[in-house]
DSSP file (Angstrom, degrees, kcal/mol; ACC not computed):
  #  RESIDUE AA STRUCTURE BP1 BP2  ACC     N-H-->O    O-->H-N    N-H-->O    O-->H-N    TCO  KAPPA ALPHA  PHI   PSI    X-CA   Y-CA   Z-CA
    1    1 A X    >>        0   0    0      0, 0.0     4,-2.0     0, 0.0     3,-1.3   0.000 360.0 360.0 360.0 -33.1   63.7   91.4  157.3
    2    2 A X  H 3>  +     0   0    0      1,-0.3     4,-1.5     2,-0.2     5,-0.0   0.809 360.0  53.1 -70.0 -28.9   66.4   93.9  157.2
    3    3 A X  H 34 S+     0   0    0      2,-0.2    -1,-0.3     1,-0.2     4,-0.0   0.309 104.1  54.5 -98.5  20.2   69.0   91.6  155.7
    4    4 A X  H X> S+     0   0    0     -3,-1.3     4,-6.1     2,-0.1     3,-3.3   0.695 109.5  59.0 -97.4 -43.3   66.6   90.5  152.6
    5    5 A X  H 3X S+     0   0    0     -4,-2.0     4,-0.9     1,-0.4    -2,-0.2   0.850 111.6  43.3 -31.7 -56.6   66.4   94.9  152.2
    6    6 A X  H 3< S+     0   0    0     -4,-1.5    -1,-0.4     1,-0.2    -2,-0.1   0.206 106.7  48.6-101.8  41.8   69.5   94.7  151.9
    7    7 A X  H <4 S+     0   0    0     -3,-3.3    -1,-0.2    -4,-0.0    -2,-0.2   0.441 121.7  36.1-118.2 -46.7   70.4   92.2  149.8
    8    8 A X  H  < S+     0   0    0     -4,-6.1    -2,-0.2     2,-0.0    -3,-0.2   0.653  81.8 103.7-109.1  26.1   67.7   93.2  147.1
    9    9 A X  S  < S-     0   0    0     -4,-0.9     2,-0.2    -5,-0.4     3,-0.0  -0.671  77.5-118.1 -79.5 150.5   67.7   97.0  147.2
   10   10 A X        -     0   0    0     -2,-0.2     2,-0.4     1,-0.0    -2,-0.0  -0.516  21.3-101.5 -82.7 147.1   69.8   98.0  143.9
   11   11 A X        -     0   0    0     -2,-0.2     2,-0.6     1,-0.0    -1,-0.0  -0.787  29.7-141.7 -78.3 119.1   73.0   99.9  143.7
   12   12 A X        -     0   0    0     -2,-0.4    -1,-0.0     2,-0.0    -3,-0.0  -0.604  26.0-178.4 -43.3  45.7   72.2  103.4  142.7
   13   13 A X        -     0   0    0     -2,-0.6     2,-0.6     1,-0.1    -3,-0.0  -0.004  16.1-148.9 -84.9 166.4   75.2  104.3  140.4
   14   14 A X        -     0   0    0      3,-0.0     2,-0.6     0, 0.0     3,-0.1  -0.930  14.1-147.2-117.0 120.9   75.4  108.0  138.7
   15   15 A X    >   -     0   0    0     -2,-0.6     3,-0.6     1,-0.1    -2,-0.0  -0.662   7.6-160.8-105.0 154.0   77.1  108.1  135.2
   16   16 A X  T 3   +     0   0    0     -2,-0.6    -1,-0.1     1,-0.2     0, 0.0   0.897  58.0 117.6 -79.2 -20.5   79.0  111.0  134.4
   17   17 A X  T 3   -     0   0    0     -3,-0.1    -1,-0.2     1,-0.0    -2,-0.0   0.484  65.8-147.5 -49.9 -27.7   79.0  110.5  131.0
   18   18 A X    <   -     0   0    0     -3,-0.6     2,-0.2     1,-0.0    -1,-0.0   0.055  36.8 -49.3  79.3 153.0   76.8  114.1  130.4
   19   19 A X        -     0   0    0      1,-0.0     2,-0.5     2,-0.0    -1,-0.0  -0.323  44.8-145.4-112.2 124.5   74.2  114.7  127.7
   20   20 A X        -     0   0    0     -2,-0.2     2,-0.4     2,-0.0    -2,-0.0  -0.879  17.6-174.1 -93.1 127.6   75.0  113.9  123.7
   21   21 A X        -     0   0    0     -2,-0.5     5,-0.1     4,-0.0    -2,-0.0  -0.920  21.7-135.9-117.5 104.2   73.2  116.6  121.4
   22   22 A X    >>  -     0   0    0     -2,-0.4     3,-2.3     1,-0.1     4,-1.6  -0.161  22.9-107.2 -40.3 147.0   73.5  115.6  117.9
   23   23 A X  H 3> S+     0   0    0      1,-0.3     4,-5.1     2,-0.2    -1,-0.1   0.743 114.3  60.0 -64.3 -24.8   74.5  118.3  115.6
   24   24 A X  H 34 S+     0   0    0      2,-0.2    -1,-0.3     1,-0.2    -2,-0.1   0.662 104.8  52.7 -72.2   0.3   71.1  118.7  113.8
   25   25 A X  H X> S+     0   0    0     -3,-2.3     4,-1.7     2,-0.1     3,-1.3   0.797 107.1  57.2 -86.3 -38.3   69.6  119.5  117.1
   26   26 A X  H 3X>S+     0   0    0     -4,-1.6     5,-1.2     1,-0.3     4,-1.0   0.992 100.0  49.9 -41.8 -66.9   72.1  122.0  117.5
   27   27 A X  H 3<5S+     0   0    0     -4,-5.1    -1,-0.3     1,-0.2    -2,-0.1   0.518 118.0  46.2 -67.3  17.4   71.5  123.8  114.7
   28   28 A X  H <45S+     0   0    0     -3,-1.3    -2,-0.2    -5,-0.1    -1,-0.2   0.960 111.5  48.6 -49.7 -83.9   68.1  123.8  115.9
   29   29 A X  H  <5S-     0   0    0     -4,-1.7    -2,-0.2    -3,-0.1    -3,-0.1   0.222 108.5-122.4 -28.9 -36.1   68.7  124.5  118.7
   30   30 A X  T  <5 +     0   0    0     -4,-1.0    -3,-0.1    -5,-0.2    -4,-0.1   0.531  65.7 139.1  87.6 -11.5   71.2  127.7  118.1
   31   31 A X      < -     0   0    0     -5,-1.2     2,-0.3    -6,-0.3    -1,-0.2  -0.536  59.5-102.7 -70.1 148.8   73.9  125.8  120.0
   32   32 A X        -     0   0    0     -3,-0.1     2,-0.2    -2,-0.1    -1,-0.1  -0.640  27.8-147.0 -93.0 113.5   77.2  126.1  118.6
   33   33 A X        -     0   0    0     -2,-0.3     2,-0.4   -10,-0.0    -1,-0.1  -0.486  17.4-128.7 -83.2 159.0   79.1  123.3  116.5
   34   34 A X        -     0   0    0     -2,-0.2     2,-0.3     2,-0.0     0, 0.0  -0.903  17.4-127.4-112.6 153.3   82.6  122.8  116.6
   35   35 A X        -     0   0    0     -2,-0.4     2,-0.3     2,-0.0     0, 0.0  -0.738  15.7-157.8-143.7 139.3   84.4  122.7  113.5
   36   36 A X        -     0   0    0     -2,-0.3     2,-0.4     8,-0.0     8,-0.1  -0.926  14.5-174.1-139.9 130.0   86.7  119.5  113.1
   37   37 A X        -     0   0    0     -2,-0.3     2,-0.2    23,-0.0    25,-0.1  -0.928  18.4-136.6-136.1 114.7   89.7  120.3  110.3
   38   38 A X        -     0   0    0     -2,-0.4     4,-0.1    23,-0.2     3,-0.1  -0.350   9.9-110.3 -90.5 158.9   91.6  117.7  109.5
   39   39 A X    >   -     0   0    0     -2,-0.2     3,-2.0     1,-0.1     2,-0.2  -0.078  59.8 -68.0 -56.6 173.3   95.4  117.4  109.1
   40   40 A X  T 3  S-     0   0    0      1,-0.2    23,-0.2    21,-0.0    -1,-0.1  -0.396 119.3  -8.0 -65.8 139.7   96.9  116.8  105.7
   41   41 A X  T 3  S+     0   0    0     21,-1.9    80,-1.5     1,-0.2    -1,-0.2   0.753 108.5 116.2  41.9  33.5   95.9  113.1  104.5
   42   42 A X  E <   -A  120   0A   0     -3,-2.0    20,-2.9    78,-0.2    21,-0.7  -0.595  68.6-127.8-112.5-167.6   94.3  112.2  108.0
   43   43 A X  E     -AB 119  61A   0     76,-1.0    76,-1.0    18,-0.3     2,-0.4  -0.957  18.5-150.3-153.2 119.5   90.7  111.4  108.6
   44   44 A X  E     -AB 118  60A   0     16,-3.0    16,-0.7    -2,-0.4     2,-0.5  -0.854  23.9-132.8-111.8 155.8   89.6  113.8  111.5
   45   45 A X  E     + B   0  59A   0     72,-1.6    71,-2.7    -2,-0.4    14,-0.3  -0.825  37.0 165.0-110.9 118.5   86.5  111.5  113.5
   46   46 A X  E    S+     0   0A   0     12,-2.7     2,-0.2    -2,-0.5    13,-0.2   0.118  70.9  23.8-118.8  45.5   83.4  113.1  114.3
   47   47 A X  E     - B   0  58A   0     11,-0.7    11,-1.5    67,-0.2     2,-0.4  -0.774  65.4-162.6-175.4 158.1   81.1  109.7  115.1
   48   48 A X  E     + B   0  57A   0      9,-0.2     9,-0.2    -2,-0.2     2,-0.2  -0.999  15.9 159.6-155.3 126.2   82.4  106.1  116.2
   49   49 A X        -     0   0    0      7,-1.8     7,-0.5    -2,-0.4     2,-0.2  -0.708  30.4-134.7-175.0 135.3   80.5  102.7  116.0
   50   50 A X        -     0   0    0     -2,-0.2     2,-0.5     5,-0.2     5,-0.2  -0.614  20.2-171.1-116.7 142.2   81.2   99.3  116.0
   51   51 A X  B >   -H   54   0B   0      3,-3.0     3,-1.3    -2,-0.2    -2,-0.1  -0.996  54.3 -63.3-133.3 135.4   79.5   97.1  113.7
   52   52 A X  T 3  S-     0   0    0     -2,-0.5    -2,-0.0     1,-0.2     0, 0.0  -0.047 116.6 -14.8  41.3-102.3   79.7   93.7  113.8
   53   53 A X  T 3  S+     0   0    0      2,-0.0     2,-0.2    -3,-0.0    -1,-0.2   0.637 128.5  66.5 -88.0 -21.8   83.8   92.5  113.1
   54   54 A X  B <  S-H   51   0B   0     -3,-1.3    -3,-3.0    50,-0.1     2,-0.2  -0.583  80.0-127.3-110.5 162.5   84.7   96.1  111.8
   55   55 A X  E     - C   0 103A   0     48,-0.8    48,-2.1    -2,-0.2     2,-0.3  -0.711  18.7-154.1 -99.2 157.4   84.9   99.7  113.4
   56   56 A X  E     + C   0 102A   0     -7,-0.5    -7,-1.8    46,-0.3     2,-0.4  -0.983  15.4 176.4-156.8  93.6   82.9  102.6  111.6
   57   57 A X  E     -BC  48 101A   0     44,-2.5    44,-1.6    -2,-0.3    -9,-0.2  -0.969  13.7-155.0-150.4 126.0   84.3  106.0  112.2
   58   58 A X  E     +BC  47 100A   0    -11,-1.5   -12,-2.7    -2,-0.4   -11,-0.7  -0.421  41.5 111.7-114.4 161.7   82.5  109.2  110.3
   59   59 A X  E     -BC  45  99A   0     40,-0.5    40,-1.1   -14,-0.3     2,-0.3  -0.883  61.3 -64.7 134.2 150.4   84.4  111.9  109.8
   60   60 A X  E     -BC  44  98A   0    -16,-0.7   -16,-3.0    -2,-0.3     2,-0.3  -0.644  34.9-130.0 -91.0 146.3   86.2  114.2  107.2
   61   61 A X  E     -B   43   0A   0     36,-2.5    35,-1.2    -2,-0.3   -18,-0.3  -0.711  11.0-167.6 -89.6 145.9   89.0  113.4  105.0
   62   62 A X  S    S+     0   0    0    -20,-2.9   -21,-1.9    -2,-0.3     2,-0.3   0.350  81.3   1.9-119.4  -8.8   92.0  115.7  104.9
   63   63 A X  S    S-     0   0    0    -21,-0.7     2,-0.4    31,-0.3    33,-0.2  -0.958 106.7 -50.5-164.3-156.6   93.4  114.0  101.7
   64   64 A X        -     0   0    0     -2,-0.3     2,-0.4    31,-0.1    30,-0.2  -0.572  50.6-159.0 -95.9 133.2   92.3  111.2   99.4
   65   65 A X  E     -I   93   0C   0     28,-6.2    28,-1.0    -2,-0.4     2,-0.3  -0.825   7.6-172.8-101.2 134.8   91.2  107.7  100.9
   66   66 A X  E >   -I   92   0C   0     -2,-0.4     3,-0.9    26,-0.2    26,-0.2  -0.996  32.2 -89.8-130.5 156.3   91.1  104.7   99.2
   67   67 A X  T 3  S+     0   0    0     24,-1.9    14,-0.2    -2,-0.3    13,-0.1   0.091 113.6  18.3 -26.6 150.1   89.8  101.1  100.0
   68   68 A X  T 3  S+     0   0    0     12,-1.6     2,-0.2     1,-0.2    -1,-0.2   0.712  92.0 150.4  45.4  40.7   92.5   98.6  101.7
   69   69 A X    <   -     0   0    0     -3,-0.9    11,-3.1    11,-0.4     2,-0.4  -0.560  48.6-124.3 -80.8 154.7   94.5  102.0  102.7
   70   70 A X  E     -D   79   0A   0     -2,-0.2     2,-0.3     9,-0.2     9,-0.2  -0.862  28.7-171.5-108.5 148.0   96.5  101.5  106.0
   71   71 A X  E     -D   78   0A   0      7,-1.0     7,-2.7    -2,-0.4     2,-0.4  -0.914  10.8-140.7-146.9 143.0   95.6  104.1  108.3
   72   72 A X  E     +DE  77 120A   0     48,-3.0    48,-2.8    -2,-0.3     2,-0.4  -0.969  19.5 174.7-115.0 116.9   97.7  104.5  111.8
   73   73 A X  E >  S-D   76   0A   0      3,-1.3     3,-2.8    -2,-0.4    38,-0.1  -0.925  74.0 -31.9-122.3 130.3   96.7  105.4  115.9
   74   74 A X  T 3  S-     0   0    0     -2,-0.4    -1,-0.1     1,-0.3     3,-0.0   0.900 126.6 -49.3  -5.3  89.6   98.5  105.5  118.7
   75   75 A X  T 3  S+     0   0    0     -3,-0.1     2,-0.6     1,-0.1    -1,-0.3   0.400 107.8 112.4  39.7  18.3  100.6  102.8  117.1
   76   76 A X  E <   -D   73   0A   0     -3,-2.8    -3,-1.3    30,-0.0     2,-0.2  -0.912  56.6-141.8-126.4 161.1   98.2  100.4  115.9
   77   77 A X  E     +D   72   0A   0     -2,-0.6    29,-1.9    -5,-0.2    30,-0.5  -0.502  20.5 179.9-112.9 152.7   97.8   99.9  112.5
   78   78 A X  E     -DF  71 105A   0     -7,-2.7    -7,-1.0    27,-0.2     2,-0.5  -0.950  21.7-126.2-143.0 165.4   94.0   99.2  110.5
   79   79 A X  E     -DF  70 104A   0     25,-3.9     2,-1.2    -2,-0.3    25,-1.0  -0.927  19.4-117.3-132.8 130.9   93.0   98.7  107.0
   80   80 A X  E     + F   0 103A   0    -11,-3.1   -12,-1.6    -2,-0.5   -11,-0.4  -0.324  37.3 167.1 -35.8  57.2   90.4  100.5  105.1
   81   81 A X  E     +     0   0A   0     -2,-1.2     2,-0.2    21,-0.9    -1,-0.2   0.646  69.1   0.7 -65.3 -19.7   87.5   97.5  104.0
   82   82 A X  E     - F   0 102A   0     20,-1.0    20,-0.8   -16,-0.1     2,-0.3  -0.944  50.3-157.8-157.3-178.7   84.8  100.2  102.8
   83   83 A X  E     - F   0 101A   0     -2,-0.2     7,-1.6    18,-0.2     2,-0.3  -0.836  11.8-175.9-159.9 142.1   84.2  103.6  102.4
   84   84 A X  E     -GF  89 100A   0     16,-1.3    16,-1.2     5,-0.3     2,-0.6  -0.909   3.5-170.8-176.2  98.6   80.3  105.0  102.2
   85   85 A X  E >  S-G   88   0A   0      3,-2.1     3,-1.0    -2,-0.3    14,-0.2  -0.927  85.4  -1.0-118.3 115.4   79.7  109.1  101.5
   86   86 A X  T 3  S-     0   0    0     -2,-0.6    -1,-0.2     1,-0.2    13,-0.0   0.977 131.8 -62.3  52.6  69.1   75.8  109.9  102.1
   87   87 A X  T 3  S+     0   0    0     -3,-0.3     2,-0.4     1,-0.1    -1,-0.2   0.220 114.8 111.9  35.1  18.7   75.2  106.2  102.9
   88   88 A X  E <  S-G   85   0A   0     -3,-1.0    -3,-2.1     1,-0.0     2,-0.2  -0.891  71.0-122.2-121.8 131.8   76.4  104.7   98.8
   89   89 A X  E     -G   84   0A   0     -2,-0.4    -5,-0.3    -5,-0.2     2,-0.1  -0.521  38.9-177.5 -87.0 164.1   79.5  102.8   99.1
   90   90 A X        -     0   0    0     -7,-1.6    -7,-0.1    -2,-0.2     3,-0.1  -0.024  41.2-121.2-131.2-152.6   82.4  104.0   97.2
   91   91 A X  S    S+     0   0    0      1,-0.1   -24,-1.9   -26,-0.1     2,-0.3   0.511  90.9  31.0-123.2 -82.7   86.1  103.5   96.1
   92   92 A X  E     -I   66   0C   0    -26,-0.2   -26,-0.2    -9,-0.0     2,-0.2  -0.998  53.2-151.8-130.4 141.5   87.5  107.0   97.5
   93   93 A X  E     -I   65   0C   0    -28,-1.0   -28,-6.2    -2,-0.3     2,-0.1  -0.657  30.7-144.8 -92.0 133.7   87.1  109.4   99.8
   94   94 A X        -     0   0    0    -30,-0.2     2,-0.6    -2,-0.2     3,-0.4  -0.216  31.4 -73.4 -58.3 159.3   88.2  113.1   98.7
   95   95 A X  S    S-     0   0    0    -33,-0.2   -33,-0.2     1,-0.2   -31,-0.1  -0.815 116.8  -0.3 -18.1  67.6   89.7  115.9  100.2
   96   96 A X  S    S+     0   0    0    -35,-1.2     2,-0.3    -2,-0.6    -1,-0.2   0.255  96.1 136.2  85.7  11.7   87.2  117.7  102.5
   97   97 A X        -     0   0    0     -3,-0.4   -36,-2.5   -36,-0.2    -1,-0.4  -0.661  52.4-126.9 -85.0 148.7   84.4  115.2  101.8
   98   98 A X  E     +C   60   0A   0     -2,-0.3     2,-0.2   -38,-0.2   -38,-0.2  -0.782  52.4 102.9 -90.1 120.2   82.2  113.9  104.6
   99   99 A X  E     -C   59   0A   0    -40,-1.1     2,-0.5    -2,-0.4   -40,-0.5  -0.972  57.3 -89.3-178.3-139.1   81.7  109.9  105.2
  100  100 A X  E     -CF  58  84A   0    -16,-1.2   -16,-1.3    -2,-0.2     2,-0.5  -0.942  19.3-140.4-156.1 154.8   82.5  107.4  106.9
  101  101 A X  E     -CF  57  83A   0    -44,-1.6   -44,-2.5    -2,-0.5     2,-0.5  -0.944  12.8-146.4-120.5 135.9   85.3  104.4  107.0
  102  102 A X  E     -CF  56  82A   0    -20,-0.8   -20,-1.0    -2,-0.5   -21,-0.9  -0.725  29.7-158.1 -86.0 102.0   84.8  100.7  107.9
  103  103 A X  E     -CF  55  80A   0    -48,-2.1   -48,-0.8    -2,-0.5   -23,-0.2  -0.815  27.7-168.7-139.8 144.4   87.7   99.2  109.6
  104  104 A X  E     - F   0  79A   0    -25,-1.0   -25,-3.9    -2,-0.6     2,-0.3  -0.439  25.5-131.2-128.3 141.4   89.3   96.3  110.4
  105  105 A X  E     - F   0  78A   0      3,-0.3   -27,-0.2   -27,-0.2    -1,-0.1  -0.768  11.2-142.8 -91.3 126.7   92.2   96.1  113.0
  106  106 A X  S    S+     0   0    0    -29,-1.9     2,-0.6    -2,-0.3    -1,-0.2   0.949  86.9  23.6 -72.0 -45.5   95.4   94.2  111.8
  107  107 A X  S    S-     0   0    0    -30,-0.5    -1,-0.2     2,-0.1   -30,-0.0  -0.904 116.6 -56.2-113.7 147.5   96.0   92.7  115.1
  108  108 A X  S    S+     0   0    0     -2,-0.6    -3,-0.3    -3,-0.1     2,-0.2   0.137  92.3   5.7  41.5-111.8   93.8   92.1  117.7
  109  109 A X  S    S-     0   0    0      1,-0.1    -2,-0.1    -3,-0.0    -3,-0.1  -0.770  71.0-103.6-119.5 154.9   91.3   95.2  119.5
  110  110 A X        -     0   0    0     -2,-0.2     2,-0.1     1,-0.1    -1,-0.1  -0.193  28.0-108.2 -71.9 177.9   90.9   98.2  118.7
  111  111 A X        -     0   0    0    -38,-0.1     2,-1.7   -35,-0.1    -1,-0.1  -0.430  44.4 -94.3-109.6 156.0   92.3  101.4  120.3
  112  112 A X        -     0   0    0     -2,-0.1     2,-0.3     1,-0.0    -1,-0.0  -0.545  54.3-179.1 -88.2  96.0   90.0  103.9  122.4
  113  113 A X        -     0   0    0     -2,-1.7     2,-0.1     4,-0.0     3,-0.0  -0.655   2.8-172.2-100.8 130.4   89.4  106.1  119.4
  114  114 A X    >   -     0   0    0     -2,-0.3     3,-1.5     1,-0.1     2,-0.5  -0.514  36.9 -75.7-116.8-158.3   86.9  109.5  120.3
  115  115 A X  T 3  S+     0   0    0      1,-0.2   -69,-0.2   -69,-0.1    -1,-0.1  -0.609 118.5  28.1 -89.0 150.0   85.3  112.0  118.5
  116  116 A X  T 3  S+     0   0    0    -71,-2.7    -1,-0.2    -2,-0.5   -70,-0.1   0.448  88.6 118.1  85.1   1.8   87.7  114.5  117.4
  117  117 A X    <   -     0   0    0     -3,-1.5   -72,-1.6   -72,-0.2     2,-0.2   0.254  54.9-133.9 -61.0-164.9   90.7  112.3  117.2
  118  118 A X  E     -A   44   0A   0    -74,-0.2     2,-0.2    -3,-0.1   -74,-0.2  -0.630   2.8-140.4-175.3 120.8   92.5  111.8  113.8
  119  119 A X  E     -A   43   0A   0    -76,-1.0   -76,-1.0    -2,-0.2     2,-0.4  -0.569  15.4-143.8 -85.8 143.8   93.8  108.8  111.8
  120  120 A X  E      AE  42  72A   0    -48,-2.8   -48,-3.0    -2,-0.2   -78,-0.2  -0.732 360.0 360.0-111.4 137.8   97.0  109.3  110.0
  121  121 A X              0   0    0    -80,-1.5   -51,-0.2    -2,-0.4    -1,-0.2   0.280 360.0 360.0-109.9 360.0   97.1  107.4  106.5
């Protein structure tokens, strides 16, 4: 009886991974945002999500973006396929405007990109 116990009792695991509060629950909340400034003509990342073939990563622009722009991280290179500021796709992304860029990897997988990184165009 004992060896069926253990055979189907579950592994317990713990993830460390620690508690996500989006920022409108912060400012709810009173909790303190951190304020993401990006270098000149980078794309500083404050949200990351992969949709379907392409990567999605929301975030401020630090100079002007445009569609099928090459953007650079830790040496692997992507290209701009959209661009979407307050969900209406667009052309170009401004200077200090808020949205988010769709992108496609020239070779192979993408790189482990987090929030608060920054892609250099």
């Amino acid at each position: 009886m004992r060896l069926f116990q253990e055979l189907f009792q579950k592994d317990k695991k713990k993830h460390d991974l620690g508690v996500c509060i989006p920022d409108v629950s912060r400012a709810k909340k009173g909790l303190e945002t951190e304020e993401i400034v990006p270098a000149s003509h980078g794309f500083a990342v404050t949200g990351i999500f992969h949709v379907h073939d392409s990567l999605m990563v929301k975030g401020i622009a630090g100079g002007s973006i445009r569609k099928k722009s090459k953007a650079k991280f830790r040496g692997q290179k992507f290209e701009v396929k959209s661009i979407q500021i307050e969900n209406k796709e667009t052309d170009l992304i401004e200077e200090g405007q808020k949205g988010a860029l769709f992108l496609k990897a020239s070779k192979g997988k993408f790189p482990n990109i987090k929030i608060g990184d920054e892609l250099e165009f």
